[in-house]
VOBA-1610 file (N, C-alpha, C; in pm, whole numbers, padded with zeros to 5 digits, always signed):
BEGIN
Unk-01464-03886+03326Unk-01507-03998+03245Unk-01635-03961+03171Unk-01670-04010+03074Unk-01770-03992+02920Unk-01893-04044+02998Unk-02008-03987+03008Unk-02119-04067+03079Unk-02187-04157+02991Unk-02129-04180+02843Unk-02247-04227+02702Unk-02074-04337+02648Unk-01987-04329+02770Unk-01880-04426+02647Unk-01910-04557+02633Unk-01869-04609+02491Unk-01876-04718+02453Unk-01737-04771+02417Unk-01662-04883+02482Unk-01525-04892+02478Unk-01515-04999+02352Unk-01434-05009+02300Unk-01419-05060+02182Unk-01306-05182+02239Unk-01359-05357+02171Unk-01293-05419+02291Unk-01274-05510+02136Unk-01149-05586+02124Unk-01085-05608+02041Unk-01074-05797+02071Unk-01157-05868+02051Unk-01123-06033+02078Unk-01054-06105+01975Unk-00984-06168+02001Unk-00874-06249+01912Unk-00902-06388+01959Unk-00974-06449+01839Unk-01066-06567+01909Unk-00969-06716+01832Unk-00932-06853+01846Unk-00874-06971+01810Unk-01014-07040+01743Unk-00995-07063+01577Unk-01066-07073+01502Unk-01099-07213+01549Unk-01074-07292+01669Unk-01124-07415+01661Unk-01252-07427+01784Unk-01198-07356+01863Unk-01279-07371+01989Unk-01349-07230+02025Unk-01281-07144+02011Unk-01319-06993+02083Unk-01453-06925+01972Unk-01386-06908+01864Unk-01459-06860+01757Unk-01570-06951+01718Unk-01576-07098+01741Unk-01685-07160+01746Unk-01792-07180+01877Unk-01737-07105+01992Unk-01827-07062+02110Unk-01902-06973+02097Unk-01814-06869+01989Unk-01910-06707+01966Unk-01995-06766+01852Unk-02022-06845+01768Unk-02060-06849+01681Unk-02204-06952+01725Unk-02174-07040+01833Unk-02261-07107+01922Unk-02375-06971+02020Unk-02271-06893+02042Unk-02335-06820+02115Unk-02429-06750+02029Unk-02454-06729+01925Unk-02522-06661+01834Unk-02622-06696+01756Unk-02567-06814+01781Unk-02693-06954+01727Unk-02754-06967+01851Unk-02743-06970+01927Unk-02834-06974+02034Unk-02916-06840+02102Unk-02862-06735+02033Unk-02933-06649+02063Unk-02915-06558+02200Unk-02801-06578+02266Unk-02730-06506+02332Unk-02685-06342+02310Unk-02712-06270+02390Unk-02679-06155+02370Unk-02521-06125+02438Unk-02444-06052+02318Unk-02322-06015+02401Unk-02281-05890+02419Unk-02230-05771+02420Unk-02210-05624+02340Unk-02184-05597+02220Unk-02244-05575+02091Unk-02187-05504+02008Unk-02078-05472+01948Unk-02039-05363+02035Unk-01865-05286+02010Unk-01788-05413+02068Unk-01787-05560+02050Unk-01685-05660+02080Unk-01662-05708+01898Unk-01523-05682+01852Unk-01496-05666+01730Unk-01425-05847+01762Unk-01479-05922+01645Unk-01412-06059+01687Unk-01322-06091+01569Unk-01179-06076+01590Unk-01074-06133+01469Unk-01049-06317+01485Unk-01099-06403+01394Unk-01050-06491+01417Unk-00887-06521+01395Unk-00863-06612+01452Unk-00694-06629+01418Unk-00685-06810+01432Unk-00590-06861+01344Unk-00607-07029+01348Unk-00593-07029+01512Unk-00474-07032+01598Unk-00509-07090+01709Unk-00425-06971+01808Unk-00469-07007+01896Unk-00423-06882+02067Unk-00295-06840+02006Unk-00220-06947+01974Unk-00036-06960+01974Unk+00007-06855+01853Unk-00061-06876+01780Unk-00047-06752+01653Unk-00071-06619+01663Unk-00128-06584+01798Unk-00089-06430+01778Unk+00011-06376+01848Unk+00062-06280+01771Unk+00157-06188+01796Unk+00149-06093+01906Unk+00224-06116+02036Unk+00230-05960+02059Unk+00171-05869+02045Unk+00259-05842+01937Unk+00253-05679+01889Unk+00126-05665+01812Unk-00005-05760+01802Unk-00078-05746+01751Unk-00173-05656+01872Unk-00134-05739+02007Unk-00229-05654+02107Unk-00211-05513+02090Unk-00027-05483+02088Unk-00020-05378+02142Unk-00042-05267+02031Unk-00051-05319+01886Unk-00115-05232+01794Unk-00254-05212+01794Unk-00343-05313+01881Unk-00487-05261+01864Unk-00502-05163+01987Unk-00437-05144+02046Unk-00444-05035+02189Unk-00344-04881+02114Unk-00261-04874+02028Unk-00267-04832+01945Unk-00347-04787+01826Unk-00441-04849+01797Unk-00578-04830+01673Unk-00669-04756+01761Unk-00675-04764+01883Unk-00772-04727+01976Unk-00874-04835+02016Unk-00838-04950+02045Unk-00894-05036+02114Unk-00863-04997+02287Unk-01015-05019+02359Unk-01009-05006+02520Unk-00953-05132+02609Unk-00996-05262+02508Unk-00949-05348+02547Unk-00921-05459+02456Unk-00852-05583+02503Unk-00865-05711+02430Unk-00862-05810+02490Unk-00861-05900+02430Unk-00894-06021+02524Unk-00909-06141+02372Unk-00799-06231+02444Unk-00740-06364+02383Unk-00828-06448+02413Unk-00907-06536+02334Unk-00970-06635+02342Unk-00949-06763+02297Unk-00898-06882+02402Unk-00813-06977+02289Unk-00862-07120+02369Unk-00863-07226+02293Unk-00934-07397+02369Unk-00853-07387+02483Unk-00947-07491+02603Unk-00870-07508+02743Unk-00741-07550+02721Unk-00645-07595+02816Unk-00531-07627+02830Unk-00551-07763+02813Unk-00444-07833+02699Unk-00462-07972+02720Unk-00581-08032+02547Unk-00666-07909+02573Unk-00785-07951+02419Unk-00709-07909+02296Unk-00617-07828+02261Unk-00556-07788+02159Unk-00562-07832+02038Unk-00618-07787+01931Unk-00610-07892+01806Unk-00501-07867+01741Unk-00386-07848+01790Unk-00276-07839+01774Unk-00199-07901+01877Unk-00189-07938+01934Unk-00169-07972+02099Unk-00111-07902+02200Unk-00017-07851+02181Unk+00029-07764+02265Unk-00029-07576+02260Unk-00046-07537+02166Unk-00070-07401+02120Unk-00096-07318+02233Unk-00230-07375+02328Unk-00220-07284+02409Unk-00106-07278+02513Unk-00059-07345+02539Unk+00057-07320+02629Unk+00129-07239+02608Unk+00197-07238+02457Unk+00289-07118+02420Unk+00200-07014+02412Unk+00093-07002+02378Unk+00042-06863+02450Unk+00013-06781+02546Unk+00012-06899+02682Unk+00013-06860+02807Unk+00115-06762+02837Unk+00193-06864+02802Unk+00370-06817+02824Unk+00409-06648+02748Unk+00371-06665+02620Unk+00379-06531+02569Unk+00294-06394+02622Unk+00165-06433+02647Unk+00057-06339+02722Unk+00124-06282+02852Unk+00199-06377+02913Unk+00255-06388+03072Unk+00363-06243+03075Unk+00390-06272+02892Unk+00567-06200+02953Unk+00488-06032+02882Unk+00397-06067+02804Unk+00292-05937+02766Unk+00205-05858+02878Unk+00172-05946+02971Unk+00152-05816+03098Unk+00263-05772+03140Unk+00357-05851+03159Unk+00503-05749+03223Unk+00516-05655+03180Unk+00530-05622+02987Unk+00605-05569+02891Unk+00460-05413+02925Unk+00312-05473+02954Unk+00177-05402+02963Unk+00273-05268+03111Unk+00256-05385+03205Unk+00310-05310+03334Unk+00383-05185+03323Unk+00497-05232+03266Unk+00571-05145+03232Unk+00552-05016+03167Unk+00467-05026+03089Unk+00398-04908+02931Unk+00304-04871+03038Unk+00259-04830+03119Unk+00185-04845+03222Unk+00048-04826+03166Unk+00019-04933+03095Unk-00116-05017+03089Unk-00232-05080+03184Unk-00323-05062+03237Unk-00400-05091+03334Unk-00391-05243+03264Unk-00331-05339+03381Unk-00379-05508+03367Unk-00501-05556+03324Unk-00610-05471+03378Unk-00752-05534+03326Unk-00794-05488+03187Unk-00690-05423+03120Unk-00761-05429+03007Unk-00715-05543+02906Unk-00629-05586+02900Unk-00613-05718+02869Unk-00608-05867+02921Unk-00692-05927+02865Unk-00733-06067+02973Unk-00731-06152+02847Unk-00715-06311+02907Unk-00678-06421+02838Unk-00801-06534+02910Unk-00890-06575+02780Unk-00990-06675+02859Unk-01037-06818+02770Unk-01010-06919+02837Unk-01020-07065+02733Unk-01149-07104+02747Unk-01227-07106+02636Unk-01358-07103+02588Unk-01363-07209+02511Unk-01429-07312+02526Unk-01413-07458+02428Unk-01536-07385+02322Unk-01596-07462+02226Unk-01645-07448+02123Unk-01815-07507+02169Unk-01817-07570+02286Unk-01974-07599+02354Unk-01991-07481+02412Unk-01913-07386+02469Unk-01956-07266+02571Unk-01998-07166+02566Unk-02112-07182+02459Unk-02167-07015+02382Unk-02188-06963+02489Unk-02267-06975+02586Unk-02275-06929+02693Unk-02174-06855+02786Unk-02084-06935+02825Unk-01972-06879+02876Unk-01899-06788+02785Unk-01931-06802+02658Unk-01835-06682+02576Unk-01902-06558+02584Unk-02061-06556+02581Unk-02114-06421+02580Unk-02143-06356+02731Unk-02120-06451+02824Unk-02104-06378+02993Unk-01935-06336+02974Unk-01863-06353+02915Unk-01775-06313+02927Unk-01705-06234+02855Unk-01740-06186+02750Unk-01741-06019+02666Unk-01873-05976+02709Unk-01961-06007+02789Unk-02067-05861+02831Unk-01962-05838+02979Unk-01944-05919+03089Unk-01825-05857+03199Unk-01722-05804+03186Unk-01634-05824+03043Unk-01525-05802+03033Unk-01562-05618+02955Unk-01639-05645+02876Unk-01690-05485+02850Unk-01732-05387+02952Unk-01795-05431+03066Unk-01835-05374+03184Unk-01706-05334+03200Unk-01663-05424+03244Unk-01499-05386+03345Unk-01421-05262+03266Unk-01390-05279+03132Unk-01325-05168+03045Unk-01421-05064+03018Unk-01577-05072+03030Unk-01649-04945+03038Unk-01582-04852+03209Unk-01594-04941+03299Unk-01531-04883+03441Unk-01407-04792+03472Unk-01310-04896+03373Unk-01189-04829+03328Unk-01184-04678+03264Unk-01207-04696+03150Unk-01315-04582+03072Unk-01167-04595+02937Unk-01203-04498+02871Unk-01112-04458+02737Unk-00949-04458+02741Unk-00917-04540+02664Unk-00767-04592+02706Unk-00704-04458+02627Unk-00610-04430+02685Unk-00527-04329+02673Unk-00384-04344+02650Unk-00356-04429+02715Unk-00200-04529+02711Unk-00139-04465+02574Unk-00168-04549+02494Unk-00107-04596+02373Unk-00142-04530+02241Unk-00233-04422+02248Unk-00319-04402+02155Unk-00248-04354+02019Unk-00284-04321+01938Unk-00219-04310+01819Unk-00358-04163+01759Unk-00299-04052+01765Unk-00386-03908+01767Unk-00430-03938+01599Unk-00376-03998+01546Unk-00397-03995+01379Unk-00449-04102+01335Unk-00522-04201+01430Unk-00615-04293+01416Unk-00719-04241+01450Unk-00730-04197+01512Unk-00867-04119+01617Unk-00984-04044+01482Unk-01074-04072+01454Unk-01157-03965+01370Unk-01190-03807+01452Unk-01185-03772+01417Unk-01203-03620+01465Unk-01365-03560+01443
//
């Protein structure tokens, strides 16, 4: 393992609640890591799959879904069907033999700057531990 790595961690945040926690968190002056690249997306339910499994492909170490609690949805249901889809995405992970902890799913309301930036500085820890994902990589993304 790299004694200087910096894992490159990929958040896919629900433009109502999640992405307004990081954005709380920043207004308040919270520190989180850096290398946490934040894509907003309208809500949990809208992402794809294959969006994870192309950023572990790009050379992402990790990602991590950020979407309103269960039940707050400004859509109403959204996160549910994302549960459900994430659920059958560790199986599909398992399988590709993907370490589980590098992808995690966490409901962050839009008051929880706090809780959003304790939770991309742990979740970066944990995938620094892991170290450089190898899985999936794509040799012709990589800069040389």
């Amino acid at each position: 393992m790299q004694v200087n790595f910096t894992p490159t961690i990929v958040a896919f945040c629900c433009n109502w609640c999640s992405y307004a926690g990081a954005d709380l968190s920043g207004t308040n002056r919270l520190q989180y890591p850096a290398n946490v690249k934040i894509i907003r997306i309208p809500c949990s339910c809208r992402l794809n799959p294959m969006f994870i499994l192309r950023a572990f492909q790009r050379g992402a170490d990790g990602v991590i879904l950020c979407g309103c609690h269960p039940g707050d949805c400004h859509y109403t249901t959204g996160n549910y069907y994302a549960r459900r889809r994430m659920t059958l995405l560790f199986s599909l992970l398992d399988y590709l033999g993907i370490e589980r902890e590098r992808t995690r799913v966490e409901w962050i309301s839009a008051a929880e700057g706090a809780k959003f930036a304790a939770t991309m500085a742990e979740f970066t820890e944990t995938i620094r531990a892991l170290g450089e994902n190898r899985r999936l990589e794509d040799l012709r993304c990589k800069q040389m």
